[in-house]
LORO-691691 format. One record per residue (C-alpha): residue in three letters; x, y, z; residue number from 1. Coordinates in steps of 0.5 Angstrom, whole numbers, plus 2048, in hexadecimal, padded with zeros to 3 digits. Example, Ala and Ser with C-alpha at 12.3 -4.5 7.8 and 13.67 -1.06 7.14 Angstrom:
<atoms>
<"ALA"; <819; 7F7; 810>; 1> <"SER"; <81B; 7FE; 80E>; 2> 
</atoms>
This chain:
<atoms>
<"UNK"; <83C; 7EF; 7FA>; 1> <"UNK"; <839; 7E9; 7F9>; 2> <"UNK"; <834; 7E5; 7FD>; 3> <"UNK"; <833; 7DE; 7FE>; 4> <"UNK"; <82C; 7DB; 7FC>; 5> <"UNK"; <828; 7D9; 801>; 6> <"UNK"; <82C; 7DF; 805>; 7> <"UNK"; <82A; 7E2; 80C>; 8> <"UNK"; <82B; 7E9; 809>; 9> <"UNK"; <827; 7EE; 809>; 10> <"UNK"; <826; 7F0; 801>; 11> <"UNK"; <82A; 7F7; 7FF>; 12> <"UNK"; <824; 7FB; 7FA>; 13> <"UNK"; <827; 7FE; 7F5>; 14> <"UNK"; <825; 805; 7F3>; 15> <"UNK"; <820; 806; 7EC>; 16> <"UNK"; <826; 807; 7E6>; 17> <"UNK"; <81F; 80A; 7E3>; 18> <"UNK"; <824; 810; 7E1>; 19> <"UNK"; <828; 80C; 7DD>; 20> <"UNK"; <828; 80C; 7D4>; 21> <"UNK"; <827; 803; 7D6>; 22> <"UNK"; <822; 804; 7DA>; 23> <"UNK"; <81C; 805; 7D4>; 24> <"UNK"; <821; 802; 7CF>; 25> <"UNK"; <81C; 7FC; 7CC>; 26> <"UNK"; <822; 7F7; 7CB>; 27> <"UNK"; <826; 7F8; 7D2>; 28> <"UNK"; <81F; 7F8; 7D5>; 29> <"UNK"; <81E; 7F1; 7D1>; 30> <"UNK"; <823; 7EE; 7D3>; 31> <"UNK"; <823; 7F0; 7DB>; 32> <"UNK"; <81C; 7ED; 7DA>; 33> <"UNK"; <81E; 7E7; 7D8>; 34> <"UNK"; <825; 7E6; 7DC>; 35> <"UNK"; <820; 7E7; 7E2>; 36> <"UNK"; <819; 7E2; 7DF>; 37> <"UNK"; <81F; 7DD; 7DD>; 38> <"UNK"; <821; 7DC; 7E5>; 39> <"UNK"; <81A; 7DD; 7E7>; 40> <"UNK"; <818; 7D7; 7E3>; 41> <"UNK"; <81E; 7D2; 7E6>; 42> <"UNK"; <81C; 7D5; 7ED>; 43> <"UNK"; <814; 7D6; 7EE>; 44> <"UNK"; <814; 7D7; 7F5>; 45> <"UNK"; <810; 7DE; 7F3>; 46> <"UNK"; <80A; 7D8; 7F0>; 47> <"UNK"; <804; 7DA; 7F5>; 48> <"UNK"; <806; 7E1; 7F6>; 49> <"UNK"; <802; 7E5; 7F1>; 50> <"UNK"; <800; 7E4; 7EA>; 51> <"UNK"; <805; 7E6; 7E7>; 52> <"UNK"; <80A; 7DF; 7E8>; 53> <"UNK"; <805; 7DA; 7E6>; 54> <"UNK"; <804; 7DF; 7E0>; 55> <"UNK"; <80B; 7DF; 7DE>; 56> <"UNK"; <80C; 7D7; 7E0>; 57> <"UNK"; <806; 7D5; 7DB>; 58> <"UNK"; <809; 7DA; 7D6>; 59> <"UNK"; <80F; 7D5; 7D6>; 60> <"UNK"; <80D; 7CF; 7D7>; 61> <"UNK"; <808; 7CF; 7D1>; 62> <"UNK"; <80D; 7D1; 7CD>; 63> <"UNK"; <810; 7CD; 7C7>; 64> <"UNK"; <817; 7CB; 7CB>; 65> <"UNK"; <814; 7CC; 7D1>; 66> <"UNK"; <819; 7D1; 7D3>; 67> <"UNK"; <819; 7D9; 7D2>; 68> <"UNK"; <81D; 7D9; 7CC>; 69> <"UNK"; <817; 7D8; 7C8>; 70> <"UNK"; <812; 7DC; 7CC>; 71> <"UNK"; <810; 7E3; 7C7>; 72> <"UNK"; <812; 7E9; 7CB>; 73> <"UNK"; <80B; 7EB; 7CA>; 74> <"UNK"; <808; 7E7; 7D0>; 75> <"UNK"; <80C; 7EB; 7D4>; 76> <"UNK"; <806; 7F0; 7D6>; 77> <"UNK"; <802; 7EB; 7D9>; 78> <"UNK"; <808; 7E9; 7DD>; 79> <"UNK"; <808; 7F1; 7DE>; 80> <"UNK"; <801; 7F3; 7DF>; 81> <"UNK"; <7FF; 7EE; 7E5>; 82> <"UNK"; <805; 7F1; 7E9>; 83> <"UNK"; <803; 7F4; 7EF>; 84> <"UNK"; <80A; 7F7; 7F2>; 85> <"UNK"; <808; 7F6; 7F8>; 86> <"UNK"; <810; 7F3; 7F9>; 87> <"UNK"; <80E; 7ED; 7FD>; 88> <"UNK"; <812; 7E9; 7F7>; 89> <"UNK"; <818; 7ED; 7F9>; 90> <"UNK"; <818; 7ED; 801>; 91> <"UNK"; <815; 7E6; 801>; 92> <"UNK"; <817; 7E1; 7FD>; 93> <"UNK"; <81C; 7E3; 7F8>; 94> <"UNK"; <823; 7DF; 7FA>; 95> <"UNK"; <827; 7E4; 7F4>; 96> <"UNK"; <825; 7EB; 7F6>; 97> <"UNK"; <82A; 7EF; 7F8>; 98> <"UNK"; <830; 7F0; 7FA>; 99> <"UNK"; <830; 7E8; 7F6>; 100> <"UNK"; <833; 7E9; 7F0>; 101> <"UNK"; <82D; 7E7; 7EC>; 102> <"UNK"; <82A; 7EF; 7EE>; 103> <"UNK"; <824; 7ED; 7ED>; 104> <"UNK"; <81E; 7F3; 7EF>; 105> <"UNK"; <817; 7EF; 7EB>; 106> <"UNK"; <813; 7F5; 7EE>; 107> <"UNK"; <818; 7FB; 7EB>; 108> <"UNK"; <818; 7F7; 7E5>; 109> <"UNK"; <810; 7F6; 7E4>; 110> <"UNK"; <811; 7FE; 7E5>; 111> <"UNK"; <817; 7FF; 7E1>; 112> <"UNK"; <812; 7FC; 7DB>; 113> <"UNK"; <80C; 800; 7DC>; 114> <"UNK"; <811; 807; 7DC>; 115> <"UNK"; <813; 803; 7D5>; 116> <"UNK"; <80C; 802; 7D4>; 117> <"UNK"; <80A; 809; 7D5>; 118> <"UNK"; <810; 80C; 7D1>; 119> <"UNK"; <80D; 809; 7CB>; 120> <"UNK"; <805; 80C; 7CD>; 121> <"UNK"; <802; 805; 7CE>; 122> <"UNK"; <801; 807; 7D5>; 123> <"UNK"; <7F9; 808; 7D6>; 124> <"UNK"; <7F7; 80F; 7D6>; 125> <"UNK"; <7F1; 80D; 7DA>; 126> <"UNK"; <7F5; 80A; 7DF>; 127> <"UNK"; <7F9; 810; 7DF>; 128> <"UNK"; <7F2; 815; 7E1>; 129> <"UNK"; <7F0; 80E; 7E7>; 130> <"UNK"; <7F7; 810; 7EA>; 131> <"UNK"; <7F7; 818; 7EC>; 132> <"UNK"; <7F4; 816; 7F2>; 133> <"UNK"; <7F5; 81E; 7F5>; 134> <"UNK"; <7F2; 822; 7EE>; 135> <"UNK"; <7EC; 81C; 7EF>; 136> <"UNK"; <7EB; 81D; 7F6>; 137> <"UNK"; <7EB; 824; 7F6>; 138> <"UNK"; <7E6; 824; 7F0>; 139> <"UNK"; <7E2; 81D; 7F3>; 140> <"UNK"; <7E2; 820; 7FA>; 141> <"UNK"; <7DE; 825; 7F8>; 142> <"UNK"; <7D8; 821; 7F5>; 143> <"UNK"; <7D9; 81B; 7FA>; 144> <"UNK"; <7D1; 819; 7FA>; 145> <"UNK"; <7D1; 818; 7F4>; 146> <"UNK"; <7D8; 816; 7F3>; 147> <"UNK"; <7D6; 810; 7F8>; 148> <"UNK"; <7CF; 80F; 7F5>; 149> <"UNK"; <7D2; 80D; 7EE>; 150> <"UNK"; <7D9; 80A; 7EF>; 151> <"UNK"; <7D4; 805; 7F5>; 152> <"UNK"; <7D4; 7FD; 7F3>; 153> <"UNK"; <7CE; 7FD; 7F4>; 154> <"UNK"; <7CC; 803; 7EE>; 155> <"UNK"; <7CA; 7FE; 7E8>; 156> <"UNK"; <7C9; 805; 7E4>; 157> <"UNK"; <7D0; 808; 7E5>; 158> <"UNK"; <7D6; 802; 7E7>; 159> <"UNK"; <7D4; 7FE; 7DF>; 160> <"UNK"; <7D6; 804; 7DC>; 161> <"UNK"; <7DD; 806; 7E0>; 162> <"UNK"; <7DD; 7FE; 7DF>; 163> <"UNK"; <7DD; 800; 7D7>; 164> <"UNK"; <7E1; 806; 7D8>; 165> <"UNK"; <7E4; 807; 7DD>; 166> <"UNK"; <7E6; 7FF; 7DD>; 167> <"UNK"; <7E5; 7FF; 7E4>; 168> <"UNK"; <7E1; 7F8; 7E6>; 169> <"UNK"; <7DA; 7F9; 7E8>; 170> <"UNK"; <7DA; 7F4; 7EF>; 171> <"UNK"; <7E1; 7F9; 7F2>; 172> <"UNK"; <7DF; 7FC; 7F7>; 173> <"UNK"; <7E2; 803; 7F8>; 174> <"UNK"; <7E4; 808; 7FD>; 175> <"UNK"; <7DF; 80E; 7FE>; 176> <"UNK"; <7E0; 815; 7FD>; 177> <"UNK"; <7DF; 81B; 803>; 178> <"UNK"; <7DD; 823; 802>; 179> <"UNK"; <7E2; 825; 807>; 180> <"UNK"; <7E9; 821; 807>; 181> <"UNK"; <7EE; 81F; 80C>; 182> <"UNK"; <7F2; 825; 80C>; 183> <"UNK"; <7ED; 82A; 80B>; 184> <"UNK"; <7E9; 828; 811>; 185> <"UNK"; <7F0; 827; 815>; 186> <"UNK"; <7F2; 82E; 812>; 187> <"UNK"; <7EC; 830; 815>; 188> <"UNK"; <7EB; 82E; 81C>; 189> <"UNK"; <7F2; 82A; 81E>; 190> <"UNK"; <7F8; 82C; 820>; 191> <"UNK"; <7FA; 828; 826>; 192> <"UNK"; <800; 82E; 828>; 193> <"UNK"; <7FB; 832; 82B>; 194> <"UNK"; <7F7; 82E; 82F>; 195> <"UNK"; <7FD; 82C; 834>; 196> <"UNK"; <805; 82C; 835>; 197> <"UNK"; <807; 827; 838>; 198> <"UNK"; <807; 822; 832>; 199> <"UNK"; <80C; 81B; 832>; 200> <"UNK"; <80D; 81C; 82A>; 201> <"UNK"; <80C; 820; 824>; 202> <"UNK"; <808; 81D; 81E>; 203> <"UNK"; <807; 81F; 818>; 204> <"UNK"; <802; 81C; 814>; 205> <"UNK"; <801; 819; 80E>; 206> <"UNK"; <7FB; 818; 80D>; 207> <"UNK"; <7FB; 815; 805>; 208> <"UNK"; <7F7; 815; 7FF>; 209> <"UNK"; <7F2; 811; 801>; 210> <"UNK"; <7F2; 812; 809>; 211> <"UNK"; <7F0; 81A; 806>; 212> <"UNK"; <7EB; 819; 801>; 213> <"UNK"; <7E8; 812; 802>; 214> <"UNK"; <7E8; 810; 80A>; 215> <"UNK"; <7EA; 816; 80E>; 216> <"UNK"; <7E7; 813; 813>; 217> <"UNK"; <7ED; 810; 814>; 218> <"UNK"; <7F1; 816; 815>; 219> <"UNK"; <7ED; 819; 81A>; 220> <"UNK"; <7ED; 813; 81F>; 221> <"UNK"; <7F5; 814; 81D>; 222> <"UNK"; <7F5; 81B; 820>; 223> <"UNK"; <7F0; 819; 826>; 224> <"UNK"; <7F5; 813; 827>; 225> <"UNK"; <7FB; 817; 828>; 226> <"UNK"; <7F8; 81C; 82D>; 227> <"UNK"; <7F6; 817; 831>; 228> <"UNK"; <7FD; 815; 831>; 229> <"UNK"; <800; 81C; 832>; 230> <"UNK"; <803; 81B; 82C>; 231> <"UNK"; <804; 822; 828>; 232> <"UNK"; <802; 822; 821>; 233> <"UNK"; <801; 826; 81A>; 234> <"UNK"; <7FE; 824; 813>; 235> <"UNK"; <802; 824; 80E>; 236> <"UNK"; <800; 822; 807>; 237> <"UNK"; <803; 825; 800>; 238> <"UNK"; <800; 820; 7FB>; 239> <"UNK"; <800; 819; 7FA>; 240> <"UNK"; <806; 815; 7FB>; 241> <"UNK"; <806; 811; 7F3>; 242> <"UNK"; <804; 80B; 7F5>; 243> <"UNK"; <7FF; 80B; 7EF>; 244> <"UNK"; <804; 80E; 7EA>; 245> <"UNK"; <809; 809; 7ED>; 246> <"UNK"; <805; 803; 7EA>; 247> <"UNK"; <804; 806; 7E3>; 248> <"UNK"; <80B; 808; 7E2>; 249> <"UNK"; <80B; 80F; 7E3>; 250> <"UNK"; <812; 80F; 7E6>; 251> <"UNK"; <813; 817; 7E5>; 252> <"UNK"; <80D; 819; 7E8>; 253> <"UNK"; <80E; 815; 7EE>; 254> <"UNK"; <816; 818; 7EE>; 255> <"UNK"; <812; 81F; 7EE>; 256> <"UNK"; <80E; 81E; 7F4>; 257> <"UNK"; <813; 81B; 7F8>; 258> <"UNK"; <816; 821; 7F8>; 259> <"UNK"; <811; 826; 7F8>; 260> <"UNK"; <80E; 822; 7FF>; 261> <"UNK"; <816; 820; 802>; 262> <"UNK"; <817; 828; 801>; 263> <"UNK"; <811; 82A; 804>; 264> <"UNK"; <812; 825; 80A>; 265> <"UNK"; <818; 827; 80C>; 266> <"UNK"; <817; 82D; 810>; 267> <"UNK"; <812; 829; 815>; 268> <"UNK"; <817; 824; 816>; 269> <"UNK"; <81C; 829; 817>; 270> <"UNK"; <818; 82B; 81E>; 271> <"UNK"; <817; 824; 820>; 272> <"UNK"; <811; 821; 81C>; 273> <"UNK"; <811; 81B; 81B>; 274> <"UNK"; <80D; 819; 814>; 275> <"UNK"; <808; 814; 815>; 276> <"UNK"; <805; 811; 80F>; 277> <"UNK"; <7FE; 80C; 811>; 278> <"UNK"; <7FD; 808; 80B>; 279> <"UNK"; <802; 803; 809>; 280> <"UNK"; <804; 805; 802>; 281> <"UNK"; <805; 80B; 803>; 282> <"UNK"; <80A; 80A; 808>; 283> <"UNK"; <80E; 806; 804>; 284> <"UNK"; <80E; 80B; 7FE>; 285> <"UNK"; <811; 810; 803>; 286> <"UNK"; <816; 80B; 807>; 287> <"UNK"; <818; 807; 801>; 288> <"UNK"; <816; 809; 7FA>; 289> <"UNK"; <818; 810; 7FA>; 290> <"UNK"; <81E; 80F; 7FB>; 291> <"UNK"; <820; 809; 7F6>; 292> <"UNK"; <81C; 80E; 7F0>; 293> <"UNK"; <821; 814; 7F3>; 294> <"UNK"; <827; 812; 7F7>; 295> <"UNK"; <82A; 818; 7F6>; 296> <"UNK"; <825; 81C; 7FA>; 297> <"UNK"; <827; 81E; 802>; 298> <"UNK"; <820; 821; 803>; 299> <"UNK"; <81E; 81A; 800>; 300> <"UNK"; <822; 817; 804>; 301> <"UNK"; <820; 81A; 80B>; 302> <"UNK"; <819; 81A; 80A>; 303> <"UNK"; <81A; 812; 80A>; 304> <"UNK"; <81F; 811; 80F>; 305> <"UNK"; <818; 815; 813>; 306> <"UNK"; <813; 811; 811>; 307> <"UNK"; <80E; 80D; 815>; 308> <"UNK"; <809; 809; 813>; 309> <"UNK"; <803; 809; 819>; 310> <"UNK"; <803; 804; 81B>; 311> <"UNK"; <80A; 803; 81C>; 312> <"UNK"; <80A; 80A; 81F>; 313> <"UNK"; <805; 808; 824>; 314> <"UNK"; <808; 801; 826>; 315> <"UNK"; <80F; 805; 827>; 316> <"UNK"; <80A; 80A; 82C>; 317> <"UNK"; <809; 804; 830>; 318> <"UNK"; <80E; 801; 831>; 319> <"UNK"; <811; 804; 838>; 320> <"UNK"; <80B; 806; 83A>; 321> <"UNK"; <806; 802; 83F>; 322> <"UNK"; <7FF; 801; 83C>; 323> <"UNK"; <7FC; 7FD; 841>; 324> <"UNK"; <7F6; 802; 843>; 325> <"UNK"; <7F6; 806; 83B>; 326> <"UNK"; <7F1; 801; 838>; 327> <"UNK"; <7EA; 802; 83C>; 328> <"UNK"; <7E6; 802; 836>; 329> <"UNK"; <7E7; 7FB; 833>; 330> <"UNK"; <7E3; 7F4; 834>; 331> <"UNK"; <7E7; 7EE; 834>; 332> <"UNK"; <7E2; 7EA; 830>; 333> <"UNK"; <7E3; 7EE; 829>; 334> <"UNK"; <7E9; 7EB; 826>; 335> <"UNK"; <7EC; 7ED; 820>; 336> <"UNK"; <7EF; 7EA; 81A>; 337> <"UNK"; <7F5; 7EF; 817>; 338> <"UNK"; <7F7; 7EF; 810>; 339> <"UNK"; <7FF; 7F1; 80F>; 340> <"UNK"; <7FF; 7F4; 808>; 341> <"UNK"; <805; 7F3; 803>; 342> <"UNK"; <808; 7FA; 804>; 343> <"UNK"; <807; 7FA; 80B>; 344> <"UNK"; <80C; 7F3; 80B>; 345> <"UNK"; <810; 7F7; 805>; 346> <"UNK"; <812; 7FC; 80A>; 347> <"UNK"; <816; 7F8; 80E>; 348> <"UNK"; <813; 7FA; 815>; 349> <"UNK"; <80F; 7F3; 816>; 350> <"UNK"; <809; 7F2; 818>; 351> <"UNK"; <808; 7F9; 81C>; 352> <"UNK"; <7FF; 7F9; 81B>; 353> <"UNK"; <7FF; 7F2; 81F>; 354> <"UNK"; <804; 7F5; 824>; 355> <"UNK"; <800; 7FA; 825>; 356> <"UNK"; <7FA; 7F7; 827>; 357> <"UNK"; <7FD; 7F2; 82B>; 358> <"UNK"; <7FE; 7F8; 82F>; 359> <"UNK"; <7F7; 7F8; 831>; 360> <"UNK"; <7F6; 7F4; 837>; 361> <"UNK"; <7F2; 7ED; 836>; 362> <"UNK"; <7F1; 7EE; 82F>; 363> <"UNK"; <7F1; 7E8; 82A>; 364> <"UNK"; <7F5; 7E9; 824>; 365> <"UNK"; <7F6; 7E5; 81E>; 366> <"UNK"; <7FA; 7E7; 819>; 367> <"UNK"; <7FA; 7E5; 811>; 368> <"UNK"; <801; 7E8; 80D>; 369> <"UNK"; <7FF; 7E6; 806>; 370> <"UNK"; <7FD; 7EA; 7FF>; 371> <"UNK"; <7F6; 7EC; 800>; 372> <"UNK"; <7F5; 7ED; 7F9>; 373> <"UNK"; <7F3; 7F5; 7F8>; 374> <"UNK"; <7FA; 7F7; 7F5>; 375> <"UNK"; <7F8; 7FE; 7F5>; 376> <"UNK"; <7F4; 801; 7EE>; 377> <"UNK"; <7F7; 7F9; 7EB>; 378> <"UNK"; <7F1; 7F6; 7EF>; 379> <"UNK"; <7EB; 7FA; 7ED>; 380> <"UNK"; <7EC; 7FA; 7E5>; 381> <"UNK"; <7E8; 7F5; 7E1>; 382> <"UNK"; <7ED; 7F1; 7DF>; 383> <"UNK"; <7F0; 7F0; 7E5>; 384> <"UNK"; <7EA; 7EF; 7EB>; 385> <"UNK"; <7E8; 7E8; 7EA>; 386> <"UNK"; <7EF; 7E7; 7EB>; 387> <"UNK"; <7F0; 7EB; 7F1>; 388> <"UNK"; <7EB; 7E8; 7F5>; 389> <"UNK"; <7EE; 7E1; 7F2>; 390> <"UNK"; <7F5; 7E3; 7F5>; 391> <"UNK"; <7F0; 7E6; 7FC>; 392> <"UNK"; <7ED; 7E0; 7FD>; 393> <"UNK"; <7F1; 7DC; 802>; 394> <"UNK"; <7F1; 7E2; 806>; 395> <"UNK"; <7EB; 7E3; 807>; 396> <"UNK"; <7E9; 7DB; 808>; 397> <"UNK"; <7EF; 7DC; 80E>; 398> <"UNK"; <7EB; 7E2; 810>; 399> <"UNK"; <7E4; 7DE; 811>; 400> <"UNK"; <7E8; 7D7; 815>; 401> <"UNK"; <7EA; 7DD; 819>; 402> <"UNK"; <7E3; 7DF; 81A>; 403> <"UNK"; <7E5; 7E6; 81E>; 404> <"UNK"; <7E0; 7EC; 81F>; 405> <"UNK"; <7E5; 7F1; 81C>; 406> <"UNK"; <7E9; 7F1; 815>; 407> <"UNK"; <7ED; 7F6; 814>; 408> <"UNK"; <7F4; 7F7; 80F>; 409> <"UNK"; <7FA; 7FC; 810>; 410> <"UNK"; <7F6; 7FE; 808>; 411> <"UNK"; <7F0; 800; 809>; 412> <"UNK"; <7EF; 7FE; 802>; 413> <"UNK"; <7F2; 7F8; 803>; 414> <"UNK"; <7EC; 7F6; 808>; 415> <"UNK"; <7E6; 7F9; 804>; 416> <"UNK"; <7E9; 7F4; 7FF>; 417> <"UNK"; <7EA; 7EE; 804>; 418> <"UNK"; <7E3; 7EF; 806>; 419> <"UNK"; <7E0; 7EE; 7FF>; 420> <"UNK"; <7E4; 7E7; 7FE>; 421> <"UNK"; <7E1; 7E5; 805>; 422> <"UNK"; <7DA; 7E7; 801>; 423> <"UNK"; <7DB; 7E3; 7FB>; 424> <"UNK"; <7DC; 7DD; 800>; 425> <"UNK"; <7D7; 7DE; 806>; 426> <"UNK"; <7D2; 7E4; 804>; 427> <"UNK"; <7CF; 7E2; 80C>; 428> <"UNK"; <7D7; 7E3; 80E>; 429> <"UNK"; <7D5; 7EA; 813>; 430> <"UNK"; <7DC; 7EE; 816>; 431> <"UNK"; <7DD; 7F4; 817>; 432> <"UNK"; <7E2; 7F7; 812>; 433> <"UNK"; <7E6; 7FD; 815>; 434> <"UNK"; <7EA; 802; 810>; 435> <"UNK"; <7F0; 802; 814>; 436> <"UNK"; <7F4; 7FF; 81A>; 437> <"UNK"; <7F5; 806; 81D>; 438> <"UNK"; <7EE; 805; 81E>; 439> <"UNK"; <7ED; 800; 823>; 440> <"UNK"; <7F3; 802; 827>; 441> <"UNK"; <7EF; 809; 827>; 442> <"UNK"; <7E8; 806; 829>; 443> <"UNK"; <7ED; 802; 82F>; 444> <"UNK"; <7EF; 808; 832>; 445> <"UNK"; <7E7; 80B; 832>; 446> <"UNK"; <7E8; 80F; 82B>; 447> <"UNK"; <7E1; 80F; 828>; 448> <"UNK"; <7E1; 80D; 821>; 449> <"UNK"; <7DD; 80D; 81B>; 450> <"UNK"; <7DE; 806; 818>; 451> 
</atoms>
């Protein structure tokens, strides 16, 4: 079905046809590629969006004929490798997205280049190594003193040579590792189910990747929230979602670990669990991508159908409840400044953080909704860094003229990255950053926290 541009309908996404002979072939990928740059230079509506348009508008533009019919297929990476998929071209600003007949996916297309990319072995072997967050986070975790010392920014032994390397820029600050993870801590000590009976809902918690290795505090304060709230919960994490695999292409292995964990998911769904993911990529990997990359799959299905991200969980807690006398623990003077990530926006759930804090009474909250820059492992390689913090930059200035007490993004690397644009503009610029959202609705209620 045909939509008209500049229509109010809703874009249809359309499942990864990575399965499909075509989809890897060179000359149909060419072809799509330019079929797809040809409408995006007569639009440019995606212009100040990420790096990747001004890349592919300038290809054009310095070319002989001034159109793309004389841009060599080559320069095309440029266009690819400055790709975030992040979606917001998709969901924000593309007039010719499904169901427009124009069929246009930018994100799936960069991806479908990477896959094609990966097919050939030019994909990084480095990178590769960088992405297997659980196997490094295992191995790191077990040595997170020395871990931390030498990946710290301010080792100028160790970070030239990962720069060397690793090409992972020396100035990227970049998250820490802990002796005892999430889910062994949580293992260990916490199962809310035989604290009381009388709960008002049943989670089971995703913590993530990065929640698990790399701020676990946040996942305690999660288990000690939903206690204070009565609600019932559980931890479950059997891997990481893909995310990382995702941006390099890898395809299949994202495909395997939504099987393996949607399988894995079901029997807690089955007893009435509600999963809850606290990091916003992570959330749209389950709810959104899984199904696009294995359609076919009911358990695949199921688990997105079942899934929210935190913050949407807890605003939907809320929302019959009267919250008049359940923040004693706040002083009205601390504001906050509330960063909405692109895959929280990419979920489709609006602006579920802000609402969130909106709920504390006389707390003064003021959004941003833009690109913080991070994309992910993208913003902390060499090549890429500067640009990161070129594409960060009205953020955090937004962030200064806010001149609140409390930053906090919905990612908590989203935020670390924020705070280090804020510190290229105004070193004296003090704010105290916290890793989560969920944090402050917590230090609300009288949860004590480690921030």
């Amino acid at each position: 079905m045909s939509n008209k541009e500049g229509g109010l309908s809703a874009p249809t996404r359309l499942p990864v046809d990575w399965k499909n002979p075509d989809f890897l072939d060179e000359k149909c990928l060419d072809d799509e590629l330019r079929r797809v740059f040809d409408i995006c230079h007569g639009c440019r509506r995606c212009f100040n969006l990420c790096e990747s348009f001004p890349k592919l508008f300038d290809l054009i533009d310095e070319s002989t004929s001034g159109e793309l019919d004389t841009v060599n297929s080559h320069n095309f990476k440029d266009v690819v490798d400055a790709c975030t998929l992040c979606d917001m071209c998709f969901l924000t600003k593309c007039p010719y997205v499904p169901p427009h007949e124009f069929n246009l996916d930018f994100p799936h297309l960069m991806l479908r280049y990477r896959a094609m990319e990966r097919k050939k072995k030019k994909h990084s072997f480095v990178d590769d190594q960088l992405k297997k967050t659980d196997r490094n986070g295992k191995f790191f975790s077990k040595f997170s003193k020395f871990v931390n010392w030498s990946t710290s920014n301010t080792n100028n032994m160790t970070r030239p040579v990962m720069e060397k390397f690793l090409k992972i820029d020396k100035e990227a600050e970049l998250p820490n590792y802990y002796n005892n993870t999430f889910k062994a801590l949580s293992d260990d000590k916490y199962d809310s189910s035989l604290l009381k009976n009388n709960f008002t809902d049943k989670v089971a918690l995703f913590p993530t990747c990065f929640v698990n290795y790399n701020n676990p505090n946040i996942g305690n304060t999660v288990l000690k929230l939903f206690d204070k709230l009565n609600i019932e919960s559980k931890v479950f994490y059997e891997g990481c979602c893909g995310m990382p695999q995702l941006e390099s292409g890898d395809i299949d292995s994202v495909s395997k670990k939504a099987i393996a964990i949607s399988k894995a998911a079901k029997s807690f769904i089955d007893k009435g669990y509600k999963i809850v993911s606290i990091v916003p990529s992570c959330s749209l990997m389950i709810k959104y991508e899984w199904p696009l990359i294995v359609p076919e799959n009911k358990d695949v299905r199921f688990l997105s159908e079942n899934t929210f991200d935190i913050c949407e969980f807890i605003v939907n807690h809320f929302s019959s409840k009267n919250t008049d006398n359940i923040f004693p623990s706040w002083t009205s003077d601390e504001g906050v400044t509330i960063h909405i990530s692109c895959h929280s926006r990419a979920q489709n759930i609006g602006q579920k953080a802000a609402e969130m804090l909106r709920i504390i009474p006389n707390l003064k909250v003021d959004v941003i909704e833009r690109c913080s820059g991070h994309g992910g492992t993208w913003g902390i390689k060499k090549e890429n860094f500067s640009m990161a913090l070129k594409v960060g930059k009205p953020v955090a200035r937004k962030v200064i003229s806010n001149n609140n007490k409390i930053l906090v993004s919905e990612c908590p690397l989203a935020g670390v990255h924020i705070k280090q644009g804020i510190e290229k503009i105004d070193k004296n610029f003090k704010q105290k950053v916290y890793g989560h959202p969920i944090e402050i609705i917590a230090k609300a209620i009288g949860i004590e926290n480690e921030v």
